[in-house]
C-alpha positions as CSV (number, residue, x, y, z in Angstrom):
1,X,-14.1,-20.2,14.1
2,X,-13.7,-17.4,11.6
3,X,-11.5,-17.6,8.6
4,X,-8.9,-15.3,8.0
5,X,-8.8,-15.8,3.9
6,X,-4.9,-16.2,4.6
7,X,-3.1,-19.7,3.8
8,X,0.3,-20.5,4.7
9,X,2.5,-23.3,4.1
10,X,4.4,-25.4,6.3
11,X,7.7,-25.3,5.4
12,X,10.7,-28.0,5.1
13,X,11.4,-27.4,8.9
14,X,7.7,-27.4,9.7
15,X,7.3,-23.9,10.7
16,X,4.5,-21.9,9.9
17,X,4.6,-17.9,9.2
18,X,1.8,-16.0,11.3
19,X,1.0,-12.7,9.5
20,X,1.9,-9.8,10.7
21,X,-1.4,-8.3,10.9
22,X,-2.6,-11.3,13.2
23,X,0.5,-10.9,15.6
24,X,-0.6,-7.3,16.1
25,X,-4.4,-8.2,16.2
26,X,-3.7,-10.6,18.9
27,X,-0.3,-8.7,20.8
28,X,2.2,-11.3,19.9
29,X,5.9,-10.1,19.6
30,X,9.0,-11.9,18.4
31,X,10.1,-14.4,21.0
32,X,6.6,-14.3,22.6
33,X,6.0,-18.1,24.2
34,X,2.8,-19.4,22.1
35,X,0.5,-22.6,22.8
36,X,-0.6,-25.1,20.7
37,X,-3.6,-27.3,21.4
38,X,-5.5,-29.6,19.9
39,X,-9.5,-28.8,19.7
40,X,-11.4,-31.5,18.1
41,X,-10.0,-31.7,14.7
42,X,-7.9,-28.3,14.6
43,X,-5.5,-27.4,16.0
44,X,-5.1,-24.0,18.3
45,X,-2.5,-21.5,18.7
46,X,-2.6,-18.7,20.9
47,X,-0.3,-16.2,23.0
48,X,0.9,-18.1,26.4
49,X,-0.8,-16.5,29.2
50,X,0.4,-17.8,33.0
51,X,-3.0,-19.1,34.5
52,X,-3.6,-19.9,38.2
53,X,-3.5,-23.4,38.9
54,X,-7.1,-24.0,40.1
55,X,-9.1,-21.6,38.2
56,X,-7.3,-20.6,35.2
57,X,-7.4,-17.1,35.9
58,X,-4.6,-14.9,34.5
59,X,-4.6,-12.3,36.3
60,X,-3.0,-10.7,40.2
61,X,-1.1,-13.9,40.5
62,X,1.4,-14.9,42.8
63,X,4.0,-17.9,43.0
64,X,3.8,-20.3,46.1
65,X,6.6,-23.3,45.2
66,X,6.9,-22.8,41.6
67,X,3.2,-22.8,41.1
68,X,1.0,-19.7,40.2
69,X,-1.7,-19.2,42.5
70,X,-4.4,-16.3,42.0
71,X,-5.6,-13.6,44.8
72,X,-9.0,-15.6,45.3
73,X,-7.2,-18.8,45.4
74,X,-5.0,-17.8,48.1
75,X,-7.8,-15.9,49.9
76,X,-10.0,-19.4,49.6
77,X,-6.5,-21.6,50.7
78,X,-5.6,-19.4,53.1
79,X,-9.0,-20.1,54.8
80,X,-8.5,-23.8,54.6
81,X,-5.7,-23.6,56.8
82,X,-7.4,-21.3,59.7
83,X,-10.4,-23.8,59.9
């Protein structure tokens, strides 16, 4: 992990300010979903990105009862069922 030099403090509400120059860096706009994890002993944020389901992948994805599901996925599931 590389530091930024940038401190913050939490404040009474317990919300921390991201920089602006770090919201551009990393294409995060005001109202953009974020997710926070836990790795090891810090703790992650990062802009939300809709993953398939089974791999993870984020990208050509399609929604099969409220889950997303990438192409390959469906290519590999749609095999399943013609066997």
């Amino acid at each position: 992990m590389k530091s930024t030099g940038i401190i913050r403090r939490v404040d009474e509400l317990g919300r921390v300010v991201i920089p602006i120059e770090l919201r551009n860096k990393f294409g995060i706009s005001e109202k953009d979903p974020i997710e926070i994890y836990v790795e090891g002993s810090n703790i992650v944020l990062r802009k939300f990105e809709p993953n398939c389901i089974f791999c993870g992948n984020s990208k050509n994805l399609s929604e099969y009862k409220g889950k997303l599901v990438c192409e390959k996925c469906l290519e590999k599931l749609s095999k399943i069922k013609s066997e």
